[in-house]
C-alpha positions as YAML, in Angstrom:
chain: A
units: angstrom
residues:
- id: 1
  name: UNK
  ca: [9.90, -9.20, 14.44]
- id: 2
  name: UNK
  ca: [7.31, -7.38, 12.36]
- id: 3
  name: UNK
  ca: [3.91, -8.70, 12.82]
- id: 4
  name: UNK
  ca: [1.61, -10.15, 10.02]
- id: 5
  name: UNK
  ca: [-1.60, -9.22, 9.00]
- id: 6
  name: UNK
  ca: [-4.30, -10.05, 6.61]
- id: 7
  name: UNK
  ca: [-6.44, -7.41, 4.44]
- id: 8
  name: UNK
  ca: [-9.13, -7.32, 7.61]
- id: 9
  name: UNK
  ca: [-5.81, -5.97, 10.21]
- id: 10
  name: UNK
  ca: [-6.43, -9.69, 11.51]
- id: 11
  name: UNK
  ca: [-3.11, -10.97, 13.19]
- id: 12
  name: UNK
  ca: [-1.48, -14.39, 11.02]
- id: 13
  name: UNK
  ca: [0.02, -16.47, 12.83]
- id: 14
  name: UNK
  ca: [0.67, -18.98, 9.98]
- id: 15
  name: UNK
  ca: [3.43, -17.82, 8.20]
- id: 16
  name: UNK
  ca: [2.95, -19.92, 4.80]
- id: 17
  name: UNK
  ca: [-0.40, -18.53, 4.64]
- id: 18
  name: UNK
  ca: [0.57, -15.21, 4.85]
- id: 19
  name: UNK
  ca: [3.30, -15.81, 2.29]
- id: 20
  name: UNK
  ca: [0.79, -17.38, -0.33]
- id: 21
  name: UNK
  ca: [-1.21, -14.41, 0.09]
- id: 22
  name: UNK
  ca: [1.59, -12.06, 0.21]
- id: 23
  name: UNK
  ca: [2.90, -13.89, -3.45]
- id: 24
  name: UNK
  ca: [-1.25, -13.42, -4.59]
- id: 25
  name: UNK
  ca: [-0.94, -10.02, -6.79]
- id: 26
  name: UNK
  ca: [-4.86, -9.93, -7.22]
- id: 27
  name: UNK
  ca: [-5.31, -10.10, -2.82]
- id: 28
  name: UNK
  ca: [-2.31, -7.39, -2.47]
- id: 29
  name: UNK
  ca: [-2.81, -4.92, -5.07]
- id: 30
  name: UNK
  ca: [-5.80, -2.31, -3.67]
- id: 31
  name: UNK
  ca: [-5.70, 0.11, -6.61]
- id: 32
  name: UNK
  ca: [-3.62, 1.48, -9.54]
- id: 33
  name: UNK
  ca: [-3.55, 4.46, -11.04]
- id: 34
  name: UNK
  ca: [-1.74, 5.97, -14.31]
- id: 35
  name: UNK
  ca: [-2.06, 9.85, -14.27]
- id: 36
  name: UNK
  ca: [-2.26, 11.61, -17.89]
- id: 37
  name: UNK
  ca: [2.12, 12.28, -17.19]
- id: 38
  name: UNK
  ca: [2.63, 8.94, -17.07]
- id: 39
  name: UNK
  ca: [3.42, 9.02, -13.21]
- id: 40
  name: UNK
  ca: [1.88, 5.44, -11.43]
- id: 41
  name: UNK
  ca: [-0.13, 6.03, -8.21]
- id: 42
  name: UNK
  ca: [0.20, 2.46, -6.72]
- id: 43
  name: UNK
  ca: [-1.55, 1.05, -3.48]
- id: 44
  name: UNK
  ca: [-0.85, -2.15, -1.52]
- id: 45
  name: UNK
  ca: [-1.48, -3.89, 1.08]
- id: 46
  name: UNK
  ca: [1.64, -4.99, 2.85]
- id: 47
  name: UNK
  ca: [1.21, -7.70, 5.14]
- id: 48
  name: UNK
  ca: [3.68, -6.67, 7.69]
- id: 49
  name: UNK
  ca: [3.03, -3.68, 10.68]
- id: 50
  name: UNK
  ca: [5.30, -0.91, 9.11]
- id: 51
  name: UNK
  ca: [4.95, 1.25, 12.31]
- id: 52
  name: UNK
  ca: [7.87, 1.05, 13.71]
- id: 53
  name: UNK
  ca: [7.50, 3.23, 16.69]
- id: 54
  name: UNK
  ca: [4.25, 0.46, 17.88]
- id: 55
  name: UNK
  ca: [2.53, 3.78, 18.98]
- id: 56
  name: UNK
  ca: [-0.92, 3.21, 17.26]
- id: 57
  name: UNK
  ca: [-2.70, 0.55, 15.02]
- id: 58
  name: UNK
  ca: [-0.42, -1.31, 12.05]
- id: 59
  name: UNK
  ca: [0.36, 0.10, 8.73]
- id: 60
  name: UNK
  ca: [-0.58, -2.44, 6.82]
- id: 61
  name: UNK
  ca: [-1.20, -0.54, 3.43]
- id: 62
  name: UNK
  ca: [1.24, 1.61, 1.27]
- id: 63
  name: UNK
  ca: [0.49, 4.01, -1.60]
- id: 64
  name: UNK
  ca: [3.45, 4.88, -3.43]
- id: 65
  name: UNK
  ca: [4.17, 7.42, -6.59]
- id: 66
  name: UNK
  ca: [6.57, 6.53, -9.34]
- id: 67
  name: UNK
  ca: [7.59, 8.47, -12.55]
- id: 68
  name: UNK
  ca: [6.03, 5.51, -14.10]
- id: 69
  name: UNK
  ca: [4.88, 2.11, -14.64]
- id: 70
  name: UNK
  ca: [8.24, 0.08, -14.10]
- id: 71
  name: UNK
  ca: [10.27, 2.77, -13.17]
- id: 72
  name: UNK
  ca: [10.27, 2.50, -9.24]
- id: 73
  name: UNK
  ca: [11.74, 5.43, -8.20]
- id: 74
  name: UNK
  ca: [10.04, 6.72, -5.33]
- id: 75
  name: UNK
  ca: [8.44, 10.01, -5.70]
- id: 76
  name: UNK
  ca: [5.36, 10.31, -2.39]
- id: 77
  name: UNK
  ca: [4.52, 7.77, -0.20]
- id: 78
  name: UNK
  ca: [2.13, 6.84, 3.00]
- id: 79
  name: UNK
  ca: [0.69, 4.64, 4.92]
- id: 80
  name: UNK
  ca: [-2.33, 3.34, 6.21]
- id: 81
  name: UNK
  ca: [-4.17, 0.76, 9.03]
- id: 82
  name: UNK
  ca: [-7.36, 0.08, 7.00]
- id: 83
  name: UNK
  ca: [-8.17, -1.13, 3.54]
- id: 84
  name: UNK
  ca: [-10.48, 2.01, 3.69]
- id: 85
  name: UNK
  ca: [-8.00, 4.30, 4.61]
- id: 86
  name: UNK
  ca: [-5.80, 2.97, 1.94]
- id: 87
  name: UNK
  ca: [-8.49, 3.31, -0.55]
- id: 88
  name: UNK
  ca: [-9.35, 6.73, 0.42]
- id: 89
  name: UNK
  ca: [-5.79, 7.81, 0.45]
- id: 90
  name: UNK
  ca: [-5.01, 6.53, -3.08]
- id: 91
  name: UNK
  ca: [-7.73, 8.76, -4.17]
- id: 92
  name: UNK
  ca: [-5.90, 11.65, -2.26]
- id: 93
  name: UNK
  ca: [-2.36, 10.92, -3.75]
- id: 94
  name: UNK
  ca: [-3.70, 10.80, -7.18]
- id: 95
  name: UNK
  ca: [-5.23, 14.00, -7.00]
- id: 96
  name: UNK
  ca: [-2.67, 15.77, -5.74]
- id: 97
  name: UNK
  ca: [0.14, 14.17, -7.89]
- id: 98
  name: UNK
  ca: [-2.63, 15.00, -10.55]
- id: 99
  name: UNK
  ca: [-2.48, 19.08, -10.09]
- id: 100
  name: UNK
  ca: [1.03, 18.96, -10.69]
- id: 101
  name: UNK
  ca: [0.75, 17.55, -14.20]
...
C-alpha cells in the first residue's frame, strides 16, 4: 500500500484526514501556470509516495504539462519530495515548455 503524506512529507495515518485534504483544491494545488501557447504547467501535491522503487524519500508532488487548461493530455511530467522542490521545479518546467513556444 502506498503511504500517505501531508504537504510537510509528515506520514498520515488517518485516512479521512488525508482524504479531506486530498478533496481540499486550495491545500493540493502548489502552482499553475498558463504559458502564452496556451499549454498549462500544473503542480500538485499528491498525497501518496509515488516512488515505487522505495529507494529514496517520497514523491509526494507532481508537475505536469498539458496542451491546455482542460485538455489533460500529458505532455512532461516529474516529481518531487519537498514542497520546495516542487515549487522550484514548476518554475523549471515552465521555462522550458516556455522556449518551445
Amino acid at each position: 500500500m502506498m503511504g500517505k503524506y501531508d504537504r510537510q512529507g509528515n506520514p498520515m495515518t488517518d485516512v479521512m484526514e488525508w482524504g479531506k485534504l486530498f478533496e481540499a483544491p486550495e491545500y493540493k494545488r502548489v502552482a499553475e501556470t498558463t504559458l502564452s501557447d496556451g499549454k498549462w504547467v500544473s503542480t500538485v501535491w499528491l498525497g501518496l509516495d509515488h516512488r515505487y522503487d522505495g529507494d529514496g524519500p517520497p514523491l509526494i508532488f507532481e508537475t505536469m504539462v498539458f496542451p491546455s487548461h482542460g485538455k489533460y493530455v500529458e505532455l512532461d511530467m516529474d516529481r518531487y519530495s519537498t514542497e520546495e522542490e516542487a515549487i522550484t521545479g514548476h518554475e523549471v518546467m515552465v521555462r522550458k515548455w516556455s522556449k518551445e513556444d
